[in-house]
C-alpha positions in Angstrom: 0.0 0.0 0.0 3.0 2.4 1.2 4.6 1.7 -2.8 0.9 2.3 -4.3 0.3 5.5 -2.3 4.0 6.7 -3.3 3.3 6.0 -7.3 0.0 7.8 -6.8 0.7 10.5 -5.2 3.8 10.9 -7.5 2.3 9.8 -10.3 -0.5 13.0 -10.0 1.9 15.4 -8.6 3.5 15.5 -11.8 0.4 15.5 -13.9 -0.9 18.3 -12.3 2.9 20.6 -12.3 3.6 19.7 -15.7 2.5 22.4 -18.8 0.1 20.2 -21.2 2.5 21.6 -23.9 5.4 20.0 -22.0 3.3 16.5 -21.4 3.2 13.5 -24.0 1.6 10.6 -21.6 1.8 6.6 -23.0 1.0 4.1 -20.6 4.2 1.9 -20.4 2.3 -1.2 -21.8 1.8 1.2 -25.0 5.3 2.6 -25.8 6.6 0.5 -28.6 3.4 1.0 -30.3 3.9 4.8 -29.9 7.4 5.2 -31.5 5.3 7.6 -34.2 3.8 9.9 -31.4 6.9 9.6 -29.6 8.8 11.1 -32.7 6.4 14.1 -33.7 6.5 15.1 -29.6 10.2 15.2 -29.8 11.0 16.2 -33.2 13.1 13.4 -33.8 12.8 11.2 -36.7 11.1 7.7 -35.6 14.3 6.0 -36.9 16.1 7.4 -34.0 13.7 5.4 -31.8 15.4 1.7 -31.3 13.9 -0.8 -29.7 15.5 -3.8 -30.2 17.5 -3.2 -27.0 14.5 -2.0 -24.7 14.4 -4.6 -22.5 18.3 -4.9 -21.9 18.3 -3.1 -18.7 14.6 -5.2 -17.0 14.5 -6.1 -13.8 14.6 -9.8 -13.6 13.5 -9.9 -10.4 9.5 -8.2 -11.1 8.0 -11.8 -12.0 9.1 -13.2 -8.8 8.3 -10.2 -6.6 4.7 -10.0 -8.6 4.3 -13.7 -7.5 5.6 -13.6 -4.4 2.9 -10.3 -3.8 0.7 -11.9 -5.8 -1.4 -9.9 -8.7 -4.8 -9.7 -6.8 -2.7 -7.9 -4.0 -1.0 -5.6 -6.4 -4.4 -5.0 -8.6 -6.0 -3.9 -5.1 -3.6 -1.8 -4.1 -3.3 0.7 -6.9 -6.9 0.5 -8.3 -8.0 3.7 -5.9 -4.6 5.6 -7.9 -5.3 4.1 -11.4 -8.9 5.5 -11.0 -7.5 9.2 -9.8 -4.8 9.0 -12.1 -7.4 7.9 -15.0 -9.7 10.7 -14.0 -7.4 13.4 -14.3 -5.7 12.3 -17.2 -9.6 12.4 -19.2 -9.7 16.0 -17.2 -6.7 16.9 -18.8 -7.2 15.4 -22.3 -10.2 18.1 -22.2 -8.5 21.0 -21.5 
């Protein structure tokens, strides 16, 4: 609960101090699918987005720790942030 509350709080802190000019926001899940959007928000050209090395650096240890915790455990725990975070992002997509 302590991590959840910490990547909520965080998580909305910077939503909220950030200029919507400033802000491109892709859920992590969505990023190699986003190397176009990526590009035109940094005007780079998408071939300077490689990912054949993106998971190089992954923590090996996240699929014992998400057993070990257990999904239903984690899923609880940030559901009350993921529906904040959710909210103000749809706020913010309206501005």
């Amino acid at each position: 609960d302590d991590f959840a509350r910490f990547w909520g709080e965080n998580t909305l802190r910077s939503l909220e101090r950030t200029p919507i000019k400033s802000r491109l926001v892709v859920r992590t899940r969505d990023l190699s699918k986003s190397l176009d959007r990526l590009a035109r928000f940094t005007g780079q050209p998408p071939d300077n987005f490689d990912i054949s090395d993106s998971h190089k650096n992954k923590d090996r240890q996240a699929p014992k720790i998400r057993k070990l915790i257990g999904e239903e455990n984690i899923a609880r725990a940030i559901k009350p942030w993921q529906e904040k975070i959710d909210a103000e992002l749809r706020k913010l997509s309206e501005q």
